[in-house]
C-alpha positions as CSV (number, residue, x, y, z in Angstrom):
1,X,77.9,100.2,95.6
2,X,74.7,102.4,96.1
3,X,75.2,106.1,97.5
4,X,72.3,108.1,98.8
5,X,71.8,110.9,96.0
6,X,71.6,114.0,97.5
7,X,68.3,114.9,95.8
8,X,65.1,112.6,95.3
9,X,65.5,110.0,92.7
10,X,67.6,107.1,92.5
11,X,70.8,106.2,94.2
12,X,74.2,106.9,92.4
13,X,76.1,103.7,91.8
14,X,79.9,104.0,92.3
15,X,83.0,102.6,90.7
16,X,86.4,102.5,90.9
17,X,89.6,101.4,88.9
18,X,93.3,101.5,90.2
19,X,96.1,101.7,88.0
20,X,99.8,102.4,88.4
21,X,101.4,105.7,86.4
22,X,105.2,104.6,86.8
23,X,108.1,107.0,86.1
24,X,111.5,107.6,88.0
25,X,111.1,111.4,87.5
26,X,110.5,112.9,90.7
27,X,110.2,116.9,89.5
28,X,107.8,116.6,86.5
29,X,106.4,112.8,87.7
30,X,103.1,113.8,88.8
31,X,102.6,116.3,86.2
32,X,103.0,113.5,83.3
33,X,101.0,111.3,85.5
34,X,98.4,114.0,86.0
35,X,98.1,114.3,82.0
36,X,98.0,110.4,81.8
37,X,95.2,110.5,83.9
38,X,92.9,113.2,82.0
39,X,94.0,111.3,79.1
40,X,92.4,107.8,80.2
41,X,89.6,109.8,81.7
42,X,88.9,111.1,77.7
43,X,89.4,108.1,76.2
44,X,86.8,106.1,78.7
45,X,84.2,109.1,78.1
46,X,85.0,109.0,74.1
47,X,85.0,105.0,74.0
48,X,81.5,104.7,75.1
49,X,78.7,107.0,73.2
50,X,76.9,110.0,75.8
51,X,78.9,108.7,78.9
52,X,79.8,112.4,79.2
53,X,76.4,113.0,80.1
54,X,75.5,110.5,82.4
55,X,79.0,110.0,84.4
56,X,81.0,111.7,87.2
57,X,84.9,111.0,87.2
58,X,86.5,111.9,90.3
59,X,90.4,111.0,90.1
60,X,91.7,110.4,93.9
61,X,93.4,108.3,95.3
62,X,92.0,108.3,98.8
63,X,88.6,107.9,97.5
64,X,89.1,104.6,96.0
65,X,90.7,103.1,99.6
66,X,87.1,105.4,101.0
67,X,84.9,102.9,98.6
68,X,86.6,99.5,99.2
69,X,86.2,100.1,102.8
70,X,82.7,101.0,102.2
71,X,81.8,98.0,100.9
72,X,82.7,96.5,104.5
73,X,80.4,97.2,107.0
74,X,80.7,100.0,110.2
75,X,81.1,97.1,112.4
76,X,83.6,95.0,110.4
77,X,85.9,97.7,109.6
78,X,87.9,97.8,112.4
79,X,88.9,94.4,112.6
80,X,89.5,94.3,108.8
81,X,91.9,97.2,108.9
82,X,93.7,95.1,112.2
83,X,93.7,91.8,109.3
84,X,94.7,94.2,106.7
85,X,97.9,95.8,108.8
86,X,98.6,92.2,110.1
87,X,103.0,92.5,109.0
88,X,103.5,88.8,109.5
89,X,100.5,87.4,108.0
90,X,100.3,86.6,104.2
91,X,98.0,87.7,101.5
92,X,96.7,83.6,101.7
93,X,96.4,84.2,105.4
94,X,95.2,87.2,105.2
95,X,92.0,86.5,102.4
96,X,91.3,83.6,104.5
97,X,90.5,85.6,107.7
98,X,88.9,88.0,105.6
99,X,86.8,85.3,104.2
100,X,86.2,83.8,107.3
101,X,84.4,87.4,108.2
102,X,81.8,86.8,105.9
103,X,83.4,89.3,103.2
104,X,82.1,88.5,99.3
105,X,85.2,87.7,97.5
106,X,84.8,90.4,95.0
107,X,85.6,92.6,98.4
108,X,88.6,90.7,99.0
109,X,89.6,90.8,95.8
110,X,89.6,94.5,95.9
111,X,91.2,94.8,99.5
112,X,94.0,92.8,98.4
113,X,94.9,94.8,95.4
114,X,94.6,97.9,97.7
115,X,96.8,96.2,99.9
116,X,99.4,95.5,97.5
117,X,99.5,99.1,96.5
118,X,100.2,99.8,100.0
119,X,97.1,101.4,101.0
């Protein structure tokens, strides 16, 4: 997905990964999971040569439900949240009125993660 940079030049391109830190430890949790986090950050930036120079890693977890919906334009949104939300409807149901929207899969794909992480 293309943002407008905030200077001249060329657009930034965003991406996002989700994944899960478990642990049943409700005091230090989110500490360990905030060290587990920095430590996946340094291994991407240490895996791939000079990606320190060239990436931004922002670690949120409202900014990754921000881009999927991004991806779905101002005047789908509404009524993808309403499929999204639907209680009685299944995930099959649910992809195939998304489809039926005119949604690329990839799109779906993501929502439906999102959703099963209880966005």
């Amino acid at each position: 997905m293309s943002i407008p940079s905030p200077v001249a030049g060329h657009p930034l391109i965003q991406k996002a990964a989700i994944f899960d830190i478990i642990t049943q430890d409700l005091e230090y949790g989110p500490i360990a999971a905030a060290a587990e986090m920095i430590a996946v950050a340094n291994n991407i930036l240490n895996s791939f040569p000079n990606l320190n120079q060239t990436y931004s890693i922002h670690i949120s977890h409202s900014n990754i439900v921000e881009l999927a919906l991004g991806r779905v334009g101002a005047e789908q949104r509404a009524s993808v949240l309403e499929i999204l939300t639907q209680s009685k409807s299944t995930t099959a149901q649910k992809r195939t009125l998304l489809l039926k929207k005119g949604l690329s899969r990839s799109v779906v794909d993501d929502l439906e993660i999102l959703g099963e992480q209880g966005m």
